[in-house]
Residue frames as qw, qx, qy, qz and C-alpha x, y, z in Angstrom:
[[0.197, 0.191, 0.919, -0.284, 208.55, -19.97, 146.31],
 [0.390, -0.082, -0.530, -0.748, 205.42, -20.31, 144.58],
 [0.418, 0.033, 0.794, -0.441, 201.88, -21.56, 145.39],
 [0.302, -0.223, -0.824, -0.424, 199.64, -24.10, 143.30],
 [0.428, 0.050, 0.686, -0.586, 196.40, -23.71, 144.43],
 [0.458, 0.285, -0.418, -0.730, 195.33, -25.30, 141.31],
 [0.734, -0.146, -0.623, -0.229, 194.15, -28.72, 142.95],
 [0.653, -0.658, 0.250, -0.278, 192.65, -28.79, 146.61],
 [0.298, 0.372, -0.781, 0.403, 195.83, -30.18, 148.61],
 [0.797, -0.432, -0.244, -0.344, 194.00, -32.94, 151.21],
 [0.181, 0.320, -0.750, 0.549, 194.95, -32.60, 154.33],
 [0.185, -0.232, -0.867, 0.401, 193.58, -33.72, 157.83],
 [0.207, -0.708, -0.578, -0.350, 189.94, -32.98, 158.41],
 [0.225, -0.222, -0.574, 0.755, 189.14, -29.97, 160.65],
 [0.009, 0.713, 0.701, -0.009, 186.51, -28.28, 161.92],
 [0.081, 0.013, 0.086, 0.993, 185.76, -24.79, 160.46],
 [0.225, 0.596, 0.660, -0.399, 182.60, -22.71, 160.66],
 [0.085, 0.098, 0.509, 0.851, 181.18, -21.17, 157.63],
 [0.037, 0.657, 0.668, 0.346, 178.37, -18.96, 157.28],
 [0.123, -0.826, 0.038, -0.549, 177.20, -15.31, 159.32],
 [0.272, 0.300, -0.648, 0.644, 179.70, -14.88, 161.92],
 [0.346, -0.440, 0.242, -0.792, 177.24, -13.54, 163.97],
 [0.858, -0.116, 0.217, -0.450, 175.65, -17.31, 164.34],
 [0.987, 0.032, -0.137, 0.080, 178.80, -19.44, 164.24],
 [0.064, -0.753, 0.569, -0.325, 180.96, -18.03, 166.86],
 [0.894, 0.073, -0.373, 0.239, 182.70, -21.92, 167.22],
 [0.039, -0.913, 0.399, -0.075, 185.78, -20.31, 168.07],
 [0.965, 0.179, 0.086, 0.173, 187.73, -23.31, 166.08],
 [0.404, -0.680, 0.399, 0.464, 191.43, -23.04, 165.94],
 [0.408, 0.002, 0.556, 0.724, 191.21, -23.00, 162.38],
 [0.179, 0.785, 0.512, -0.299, 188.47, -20.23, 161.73],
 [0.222, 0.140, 0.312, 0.913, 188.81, -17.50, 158.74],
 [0.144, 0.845, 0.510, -0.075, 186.17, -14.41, 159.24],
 [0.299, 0.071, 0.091, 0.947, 185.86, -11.12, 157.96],
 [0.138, -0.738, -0.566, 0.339, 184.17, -8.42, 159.67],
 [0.085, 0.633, 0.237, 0.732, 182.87, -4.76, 157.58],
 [0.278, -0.707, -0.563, 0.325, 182.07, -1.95, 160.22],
 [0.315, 0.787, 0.150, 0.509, 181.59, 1.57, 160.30],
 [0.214, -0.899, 0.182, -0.337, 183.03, 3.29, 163.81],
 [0.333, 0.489, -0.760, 0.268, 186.51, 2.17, 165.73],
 [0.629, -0.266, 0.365, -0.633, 184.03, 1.21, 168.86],
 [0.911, 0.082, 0.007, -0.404, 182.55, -1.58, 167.04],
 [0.740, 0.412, -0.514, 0.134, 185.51, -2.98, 165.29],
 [0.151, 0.331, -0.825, 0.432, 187.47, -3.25, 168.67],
 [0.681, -0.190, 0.413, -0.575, 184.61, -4.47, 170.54],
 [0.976, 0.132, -0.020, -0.170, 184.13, -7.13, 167.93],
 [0.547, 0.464, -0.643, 0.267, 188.26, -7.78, 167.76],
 [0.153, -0.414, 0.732, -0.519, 188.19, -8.32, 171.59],
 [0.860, 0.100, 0.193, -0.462, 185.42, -10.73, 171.14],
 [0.870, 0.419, -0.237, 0.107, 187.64, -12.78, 168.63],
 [0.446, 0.595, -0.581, 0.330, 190.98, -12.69, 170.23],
 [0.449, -0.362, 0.593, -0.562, 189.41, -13.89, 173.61],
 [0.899, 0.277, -0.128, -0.313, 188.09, -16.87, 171.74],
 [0.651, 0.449, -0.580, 0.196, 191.49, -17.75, 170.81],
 [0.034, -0.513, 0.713, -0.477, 192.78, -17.19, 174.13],
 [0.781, -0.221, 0.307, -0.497, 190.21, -19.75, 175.41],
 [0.954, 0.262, -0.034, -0.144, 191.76, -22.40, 173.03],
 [0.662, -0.633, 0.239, 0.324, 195.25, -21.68, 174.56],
 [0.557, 0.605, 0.205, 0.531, 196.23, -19.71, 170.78],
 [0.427, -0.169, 0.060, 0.886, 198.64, -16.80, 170.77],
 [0.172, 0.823, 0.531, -0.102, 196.79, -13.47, 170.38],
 [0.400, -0.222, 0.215, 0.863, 198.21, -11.11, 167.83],
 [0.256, 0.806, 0.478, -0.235, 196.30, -8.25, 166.79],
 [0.263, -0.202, 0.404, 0.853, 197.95, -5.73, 163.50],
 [0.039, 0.895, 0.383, -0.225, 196.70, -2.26, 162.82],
 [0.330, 0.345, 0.111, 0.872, 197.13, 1.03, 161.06],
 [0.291, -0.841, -0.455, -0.013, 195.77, 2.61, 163.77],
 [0.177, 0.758, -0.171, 0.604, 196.86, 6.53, 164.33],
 [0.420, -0.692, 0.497, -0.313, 197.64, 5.63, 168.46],
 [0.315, 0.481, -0.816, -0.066, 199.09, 2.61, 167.69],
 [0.542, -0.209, -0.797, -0.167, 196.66, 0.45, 168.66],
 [0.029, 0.110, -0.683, 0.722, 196.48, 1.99, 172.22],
 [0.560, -0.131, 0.322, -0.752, 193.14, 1.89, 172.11],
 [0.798, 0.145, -0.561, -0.164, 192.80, -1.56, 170.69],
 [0.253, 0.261, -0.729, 0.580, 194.90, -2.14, 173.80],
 [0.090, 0.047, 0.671, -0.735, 193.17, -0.99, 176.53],
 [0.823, 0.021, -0.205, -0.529, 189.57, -2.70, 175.18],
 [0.764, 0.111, -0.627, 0.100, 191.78, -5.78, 175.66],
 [0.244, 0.277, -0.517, 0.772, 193.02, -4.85, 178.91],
 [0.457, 0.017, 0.353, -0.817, 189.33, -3.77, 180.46],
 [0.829, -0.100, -0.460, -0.303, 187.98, -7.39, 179.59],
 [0.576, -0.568, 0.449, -0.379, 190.03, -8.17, 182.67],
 [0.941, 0.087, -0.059, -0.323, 191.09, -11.60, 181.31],
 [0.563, -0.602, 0.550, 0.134, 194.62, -11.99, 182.35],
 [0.811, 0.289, 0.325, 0.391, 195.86, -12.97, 178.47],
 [0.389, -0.553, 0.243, 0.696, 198.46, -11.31, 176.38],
 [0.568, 0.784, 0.207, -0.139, 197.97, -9.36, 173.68],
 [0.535, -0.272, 0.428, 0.676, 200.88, -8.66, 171.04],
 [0.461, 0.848, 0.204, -0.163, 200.02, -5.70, 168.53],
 [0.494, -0.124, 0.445, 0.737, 202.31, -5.29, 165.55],
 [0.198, 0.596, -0.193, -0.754, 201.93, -1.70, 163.00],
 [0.777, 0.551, 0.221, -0.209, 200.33, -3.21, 159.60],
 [0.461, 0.818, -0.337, -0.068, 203.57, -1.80, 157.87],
 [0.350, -0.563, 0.744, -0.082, 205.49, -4.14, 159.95],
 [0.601, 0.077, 0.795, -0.018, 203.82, -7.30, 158.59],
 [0.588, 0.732, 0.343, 0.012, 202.70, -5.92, 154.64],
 [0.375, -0.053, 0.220, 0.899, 204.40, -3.58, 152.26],
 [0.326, 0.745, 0.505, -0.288, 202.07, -0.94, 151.55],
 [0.138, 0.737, -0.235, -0.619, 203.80, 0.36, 149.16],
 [0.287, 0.262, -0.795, -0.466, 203.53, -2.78, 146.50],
 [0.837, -0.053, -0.402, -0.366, 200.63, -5.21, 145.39],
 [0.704, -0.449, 0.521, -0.177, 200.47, -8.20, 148.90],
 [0.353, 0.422, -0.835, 0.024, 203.12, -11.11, 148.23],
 [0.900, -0.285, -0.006, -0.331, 200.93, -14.08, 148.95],
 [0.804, 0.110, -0.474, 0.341, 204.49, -16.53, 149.05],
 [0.205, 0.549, -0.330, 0.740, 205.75, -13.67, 151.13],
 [0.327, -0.455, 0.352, -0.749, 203.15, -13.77, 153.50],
 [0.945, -0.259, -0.133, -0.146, 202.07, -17.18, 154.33],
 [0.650, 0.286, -0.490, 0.504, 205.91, -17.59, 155.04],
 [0.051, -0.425, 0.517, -0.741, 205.63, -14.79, 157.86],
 [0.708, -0.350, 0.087, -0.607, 202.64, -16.21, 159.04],
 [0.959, -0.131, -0.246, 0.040, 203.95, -19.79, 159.07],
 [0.513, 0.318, -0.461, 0.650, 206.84, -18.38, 161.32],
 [0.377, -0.275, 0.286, -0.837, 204.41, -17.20, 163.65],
 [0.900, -0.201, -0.183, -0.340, 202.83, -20.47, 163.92],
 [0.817, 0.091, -0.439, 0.362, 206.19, -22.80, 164.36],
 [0.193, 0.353, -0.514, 0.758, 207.05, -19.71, 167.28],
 [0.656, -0.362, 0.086, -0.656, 203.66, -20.03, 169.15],
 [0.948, 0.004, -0.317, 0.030, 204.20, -24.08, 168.93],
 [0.753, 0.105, -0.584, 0.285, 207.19, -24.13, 169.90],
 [0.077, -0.479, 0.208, -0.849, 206.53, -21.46, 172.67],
 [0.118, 0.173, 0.848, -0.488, 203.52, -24.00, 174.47],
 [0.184, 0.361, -0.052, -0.913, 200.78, -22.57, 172.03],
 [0.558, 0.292, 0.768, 0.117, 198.09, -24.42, 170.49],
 [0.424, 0.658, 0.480, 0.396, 198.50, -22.09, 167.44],
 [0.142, -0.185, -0.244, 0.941, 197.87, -18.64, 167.00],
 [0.271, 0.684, 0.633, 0.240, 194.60, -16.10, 166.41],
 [0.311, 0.083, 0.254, 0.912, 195.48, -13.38, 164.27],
 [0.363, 0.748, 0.554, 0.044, 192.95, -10.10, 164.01],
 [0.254, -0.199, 0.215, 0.922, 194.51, -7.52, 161.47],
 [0.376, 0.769, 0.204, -0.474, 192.37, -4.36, 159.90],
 [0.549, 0.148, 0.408, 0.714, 193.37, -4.76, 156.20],
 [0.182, 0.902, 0.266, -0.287, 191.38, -1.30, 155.74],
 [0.108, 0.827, -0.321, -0.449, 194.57, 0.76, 154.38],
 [0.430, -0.159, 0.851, 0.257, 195.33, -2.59, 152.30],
 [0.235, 0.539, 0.808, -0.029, 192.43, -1.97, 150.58],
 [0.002, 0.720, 0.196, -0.666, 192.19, 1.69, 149.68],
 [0.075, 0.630, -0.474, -0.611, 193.77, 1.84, 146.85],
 [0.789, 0.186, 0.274, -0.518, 191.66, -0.27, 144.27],
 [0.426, 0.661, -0.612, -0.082, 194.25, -1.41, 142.25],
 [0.088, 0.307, -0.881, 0.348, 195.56, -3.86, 145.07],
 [0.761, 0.036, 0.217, -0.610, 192.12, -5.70, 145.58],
 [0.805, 0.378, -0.436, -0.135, 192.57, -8.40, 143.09],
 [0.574, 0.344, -0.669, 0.323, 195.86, -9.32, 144.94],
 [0.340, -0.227, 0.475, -0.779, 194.17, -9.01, 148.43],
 [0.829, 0.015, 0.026, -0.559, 191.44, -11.57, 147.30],
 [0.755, 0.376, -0.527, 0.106, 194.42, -13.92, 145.94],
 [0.064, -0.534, 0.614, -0.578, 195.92, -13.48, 149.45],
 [0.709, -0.143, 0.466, -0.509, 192.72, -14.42, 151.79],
 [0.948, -0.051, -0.004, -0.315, 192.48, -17.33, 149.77],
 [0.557, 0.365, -0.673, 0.321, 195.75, -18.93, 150.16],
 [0.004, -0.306, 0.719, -0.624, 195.34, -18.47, 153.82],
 [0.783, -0.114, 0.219, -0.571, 192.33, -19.65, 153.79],
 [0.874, 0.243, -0.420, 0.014, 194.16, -23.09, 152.34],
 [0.280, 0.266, -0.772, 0.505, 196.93, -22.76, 154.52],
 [0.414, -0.212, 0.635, -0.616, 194.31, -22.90, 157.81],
 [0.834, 0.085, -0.107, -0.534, 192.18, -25.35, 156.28],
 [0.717, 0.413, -0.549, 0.118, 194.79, -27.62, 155.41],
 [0.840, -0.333, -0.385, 0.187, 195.20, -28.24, 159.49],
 [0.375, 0.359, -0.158, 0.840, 197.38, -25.33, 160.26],
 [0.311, -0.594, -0.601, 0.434, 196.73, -23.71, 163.95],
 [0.021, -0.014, 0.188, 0.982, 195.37, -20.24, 162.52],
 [0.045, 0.673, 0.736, -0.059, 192.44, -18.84, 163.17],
 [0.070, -0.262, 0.024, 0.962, 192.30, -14.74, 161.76],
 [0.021, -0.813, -0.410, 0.412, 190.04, -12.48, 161.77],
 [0.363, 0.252, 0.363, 0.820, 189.92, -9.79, 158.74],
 [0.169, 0.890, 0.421, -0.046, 187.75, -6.14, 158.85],
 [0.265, 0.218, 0.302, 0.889, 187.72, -3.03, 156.99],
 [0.005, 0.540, 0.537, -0.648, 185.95, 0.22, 157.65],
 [0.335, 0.560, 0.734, 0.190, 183.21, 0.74, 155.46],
 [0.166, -0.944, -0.126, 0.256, 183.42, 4.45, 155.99],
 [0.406, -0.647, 0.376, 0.525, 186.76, 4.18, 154.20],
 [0.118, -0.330, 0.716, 0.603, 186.91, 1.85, 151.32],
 [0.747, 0.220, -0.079, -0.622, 182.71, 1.75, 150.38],
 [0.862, 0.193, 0.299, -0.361, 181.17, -0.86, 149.12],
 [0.616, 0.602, -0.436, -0.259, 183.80, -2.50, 147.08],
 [0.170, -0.407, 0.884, -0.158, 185.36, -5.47, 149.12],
 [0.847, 0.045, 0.412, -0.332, 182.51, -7.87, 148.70],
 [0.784, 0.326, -0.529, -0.010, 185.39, -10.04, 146.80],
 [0.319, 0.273, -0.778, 0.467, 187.53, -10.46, 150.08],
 [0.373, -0.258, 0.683, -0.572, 185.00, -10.73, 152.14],
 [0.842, 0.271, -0.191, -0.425, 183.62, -13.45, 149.92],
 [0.589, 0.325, -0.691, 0.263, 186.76, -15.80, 150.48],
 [0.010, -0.207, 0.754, -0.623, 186.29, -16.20, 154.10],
 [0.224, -0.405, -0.886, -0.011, 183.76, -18.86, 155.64],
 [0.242, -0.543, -0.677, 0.434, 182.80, -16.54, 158.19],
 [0.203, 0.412, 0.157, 0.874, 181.57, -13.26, 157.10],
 [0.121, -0.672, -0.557, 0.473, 179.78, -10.50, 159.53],
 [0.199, 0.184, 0.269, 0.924, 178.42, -6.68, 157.77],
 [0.333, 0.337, 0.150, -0.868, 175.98, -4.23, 157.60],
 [0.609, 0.475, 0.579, -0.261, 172.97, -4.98, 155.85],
 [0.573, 0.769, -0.037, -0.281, 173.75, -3.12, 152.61],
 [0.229, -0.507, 0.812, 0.178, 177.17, -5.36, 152.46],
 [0.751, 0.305, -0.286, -0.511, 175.99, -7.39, 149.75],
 [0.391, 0.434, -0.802, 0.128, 178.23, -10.62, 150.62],
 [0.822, -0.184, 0.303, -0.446, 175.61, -13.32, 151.18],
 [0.914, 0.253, -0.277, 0.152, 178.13, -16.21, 149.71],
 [0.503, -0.623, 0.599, 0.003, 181.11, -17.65, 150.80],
 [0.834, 0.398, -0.355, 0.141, 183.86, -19.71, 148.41],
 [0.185, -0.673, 0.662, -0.271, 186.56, -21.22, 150.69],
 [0.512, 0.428, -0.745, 0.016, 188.20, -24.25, 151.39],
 [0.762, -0.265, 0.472, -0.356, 187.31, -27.55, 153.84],
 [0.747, -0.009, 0.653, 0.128, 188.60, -31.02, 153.86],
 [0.323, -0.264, 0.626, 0.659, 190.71, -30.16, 150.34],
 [0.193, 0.400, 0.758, 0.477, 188.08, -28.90, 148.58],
 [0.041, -0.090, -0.045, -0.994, 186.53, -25.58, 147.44],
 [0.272, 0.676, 0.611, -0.311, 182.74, -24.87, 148.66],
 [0.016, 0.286, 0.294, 0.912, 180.45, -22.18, 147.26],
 [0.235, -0.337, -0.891, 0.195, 177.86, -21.53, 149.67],
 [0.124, 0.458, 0.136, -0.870, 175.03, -19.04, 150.61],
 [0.406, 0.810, 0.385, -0.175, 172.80, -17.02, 148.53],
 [0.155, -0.268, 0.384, 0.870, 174.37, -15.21, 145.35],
 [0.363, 0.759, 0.530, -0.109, 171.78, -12.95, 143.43],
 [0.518, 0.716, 0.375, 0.279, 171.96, -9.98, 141.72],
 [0.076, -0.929, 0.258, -0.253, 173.90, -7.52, 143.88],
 [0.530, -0.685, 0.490, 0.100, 176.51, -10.14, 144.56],
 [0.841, 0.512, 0.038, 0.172, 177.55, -10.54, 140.93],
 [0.268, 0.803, -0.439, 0.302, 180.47, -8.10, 141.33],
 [0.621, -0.526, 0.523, -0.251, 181.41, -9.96, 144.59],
 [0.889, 0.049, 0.450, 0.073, 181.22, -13.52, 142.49],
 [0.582, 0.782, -0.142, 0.173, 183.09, -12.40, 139.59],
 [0.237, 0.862, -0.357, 0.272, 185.88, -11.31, 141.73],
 [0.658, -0.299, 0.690, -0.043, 186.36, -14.44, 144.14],
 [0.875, 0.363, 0.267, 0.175, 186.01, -16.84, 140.85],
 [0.470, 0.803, -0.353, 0.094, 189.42, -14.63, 139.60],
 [0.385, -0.710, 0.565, -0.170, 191.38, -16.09, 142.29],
 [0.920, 0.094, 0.360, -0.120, 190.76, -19.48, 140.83],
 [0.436, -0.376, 0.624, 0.528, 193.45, -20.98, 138.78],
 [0.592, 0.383, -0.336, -0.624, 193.02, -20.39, 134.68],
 [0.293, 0.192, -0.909, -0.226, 193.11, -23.54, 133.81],
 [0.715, -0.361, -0.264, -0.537, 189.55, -24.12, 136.31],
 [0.026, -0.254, 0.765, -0.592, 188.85, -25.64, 139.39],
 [0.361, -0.438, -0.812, -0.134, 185.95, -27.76, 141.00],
 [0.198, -0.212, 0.419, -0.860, 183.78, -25.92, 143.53],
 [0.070, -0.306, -0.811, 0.493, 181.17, -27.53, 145.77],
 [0.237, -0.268, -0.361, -0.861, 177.62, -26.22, 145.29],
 [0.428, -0.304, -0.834, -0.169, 175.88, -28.51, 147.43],
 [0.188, -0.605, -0.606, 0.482, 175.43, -25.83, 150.23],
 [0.147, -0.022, -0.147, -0.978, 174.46, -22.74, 147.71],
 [0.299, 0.425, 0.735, -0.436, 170.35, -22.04, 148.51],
 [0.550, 0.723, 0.405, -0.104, 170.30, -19.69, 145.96],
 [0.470, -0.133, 0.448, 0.749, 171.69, -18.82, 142.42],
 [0.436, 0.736, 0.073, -0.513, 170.21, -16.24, 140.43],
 [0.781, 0.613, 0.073, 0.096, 170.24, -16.89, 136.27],
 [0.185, 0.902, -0.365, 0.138, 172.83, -14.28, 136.06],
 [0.459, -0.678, 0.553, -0.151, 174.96, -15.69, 138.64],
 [0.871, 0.130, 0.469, 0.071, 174.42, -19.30, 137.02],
 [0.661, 0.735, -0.005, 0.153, 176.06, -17.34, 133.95],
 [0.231, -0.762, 0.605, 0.018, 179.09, -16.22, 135.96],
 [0.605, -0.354, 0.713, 0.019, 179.90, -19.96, 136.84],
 [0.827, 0.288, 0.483, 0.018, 179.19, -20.96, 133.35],
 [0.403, -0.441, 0.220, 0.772, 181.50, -18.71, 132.28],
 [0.219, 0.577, 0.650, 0.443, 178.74, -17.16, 129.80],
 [0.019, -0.863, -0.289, 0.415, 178.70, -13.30, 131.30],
 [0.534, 0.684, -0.030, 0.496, 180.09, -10.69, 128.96],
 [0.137, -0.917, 0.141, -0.348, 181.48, -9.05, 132.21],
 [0.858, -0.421, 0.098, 0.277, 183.56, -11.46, 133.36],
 [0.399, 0.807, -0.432, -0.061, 187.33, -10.35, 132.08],
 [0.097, 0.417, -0.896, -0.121, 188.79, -13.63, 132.43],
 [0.827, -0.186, 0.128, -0.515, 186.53, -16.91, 132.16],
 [0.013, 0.300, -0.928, 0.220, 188.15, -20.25, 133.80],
 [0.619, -0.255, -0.716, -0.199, 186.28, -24.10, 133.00],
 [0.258, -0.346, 0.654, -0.621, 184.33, -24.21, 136.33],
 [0.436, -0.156, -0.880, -0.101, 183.00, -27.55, 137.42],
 [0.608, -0.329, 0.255, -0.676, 179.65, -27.36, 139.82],
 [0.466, -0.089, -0.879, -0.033, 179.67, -30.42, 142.17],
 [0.143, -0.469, -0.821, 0.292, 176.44, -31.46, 143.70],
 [0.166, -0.169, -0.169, -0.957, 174.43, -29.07, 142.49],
 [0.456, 0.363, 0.596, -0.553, 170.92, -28.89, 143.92],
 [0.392, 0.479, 0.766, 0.172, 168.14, -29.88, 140.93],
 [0.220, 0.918, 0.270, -0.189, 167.37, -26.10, 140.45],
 [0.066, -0.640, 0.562, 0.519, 170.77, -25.24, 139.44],
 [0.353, -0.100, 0.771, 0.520, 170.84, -28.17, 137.45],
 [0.359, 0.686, 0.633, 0.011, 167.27, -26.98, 135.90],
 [0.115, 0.875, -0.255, -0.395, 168.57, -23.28, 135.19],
 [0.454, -0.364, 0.717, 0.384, 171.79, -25.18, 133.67],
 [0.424, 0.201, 0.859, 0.205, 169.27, -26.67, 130.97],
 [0.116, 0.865, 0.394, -0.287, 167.20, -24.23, 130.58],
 [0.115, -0.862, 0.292, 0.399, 170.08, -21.82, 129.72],
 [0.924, 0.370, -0.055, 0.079, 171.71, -24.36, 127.69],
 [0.418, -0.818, 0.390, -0.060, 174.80, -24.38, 129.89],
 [0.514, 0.262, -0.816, 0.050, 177.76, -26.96, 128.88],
 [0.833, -0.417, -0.105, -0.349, 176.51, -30.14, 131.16],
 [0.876, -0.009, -0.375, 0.303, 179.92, -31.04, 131.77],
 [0.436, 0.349, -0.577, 0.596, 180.22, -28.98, 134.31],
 [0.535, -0.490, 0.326, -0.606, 178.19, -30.36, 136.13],
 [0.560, 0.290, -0.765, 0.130, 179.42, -33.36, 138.34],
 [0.803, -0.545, 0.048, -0.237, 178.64, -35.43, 141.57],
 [0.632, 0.334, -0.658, 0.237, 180.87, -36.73, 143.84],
 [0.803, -0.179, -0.544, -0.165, 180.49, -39.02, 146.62],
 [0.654, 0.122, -0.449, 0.597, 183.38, -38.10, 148.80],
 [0.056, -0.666, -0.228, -0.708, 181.77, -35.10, 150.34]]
């Protein structure tokens, strides 16, 4: 099996929040966040915060960890909200290989088997919150980790009852994720987490949104690989700000990019399109469209 994400697939409209987690806790049954932190406290506090959400929306609550007590404490946080819902923790190694680069066909398969069992169980879905932290260690496997979130971030867009929940522990894998946590609408960090954008998918079509300056070049560089070579359209119309540089990423004109793919800005705000000119940017890629 294979996936094309090389033209947005339009499916039924749904509502997704997109922007700092902290101020767009929706708790939609088709939500994608991802959540940096630095002590096990926080992260479960903030997973029991998300998986009670779900349970309000009458979603299956499944929570996968590499956690050294097997989640017991992840447990019993859930357990001392008092909230009379079921949790279901599964070992990380049970649902990944850690021992080879993530199989995005592989895994949207398990995950769409976990949706069609919640359904047919009485479930309006499921919400998923898994620590990719030990996914993530090894820097090599990034690339295919960014390629990952965004498929799933198509597959929930696309109307699919999923709503998950991603964090890593800054204390482990530093300052280098600000590509995966760039692919997810909803993003929540420390301040020095550079990952003030967000590229992801709504009503069959890529955004770009946020603020992308100078310390979230590496961050843009590595969400724009996930994009098919052959280019892709992306939404602009909710970016506030683009730094020059950054306007060079998308114009594929950096010397640091190592691959550069025709990107099309649609609805750009007037200042992009003034940098564009300025820079002497090809103007065909920039484009409007109506459908928005």
């Amino acid at each position: 099996m294979s996936i094309d994400l090389s033209a947005p697939a339009r499916g039924s409209s749904v509502a997704r929040a997109a922007g700092a987690l902290i101020d767009k806790r929706s708790g939609g049954c088709h939500d994608h966040a991802c959540v940096a932190y630095t002590t096990r406290a926080e992260r479960d506090r903030i997973a029991v915060e998300w998986l009670l959400e779900g349970a309000a929306l009458g979603q299956r609550l499944l929570a996968v960890t590499d956690d050294d007590d097997a989640g017991d404490r992840l447990r019993a946080a859930f357990a001392a909200a008092d909230a009379g819902y079921e949790l279901t923790h599964t070992s990380l190694g049970e649902v990944y290989d850690l021992s080879a680069p993530i199989d995005a066909e592989a895994q949207l398969a398990h995950f769409r088997g976990e949706v069609a069992s919640a359904l047919d169980a009485g479930f309006a879905g499921i919400r998923v919150f898994t620590d990719i932290t030990a996914l993530n260690l090894d820097p090599a496997r990034r690339p295919g980790h960014v390629r990952w979130e965004h498929v799933a971030d198509a597959f929930m867009a696309g109307g699919n009852p999923v709503a998950a929940m991603c964090a890593y522990d800054l204390t482990a894998t530093g300052q280098d994720l600000g590509a995966v946590m760039a692919v997810h609408p909803l993003r929540h960090g420390p301040s020095r987490v550079p990952t003030t954008f967000g590229m992801y998918w709504r009503d069959g079509h890529r955004f770009l949104e946020g603020e992308i300056d100078q310390f979230s070049i590496p961050a843009l560089i590595g969400a724009l690989e996930v994009l098919p070579s052959e280019g892709a359209d992306l939404d602009v119309s909710g970016l506030a700000f683009l730094s020059v540089r950054a306007s060079a990423v998308l114009a594929g004109m950096d010397p640091s990019q190592r691959a550069h793919r025709s990107i099309r800005l649609v609805n750009a705000h007037p200042v992009v399109e003034r940098v564009w000119s300025v820079m002497d940017f090809d103007p065909r890629r920039l484009i409007k469209r109506t459908d928005s």
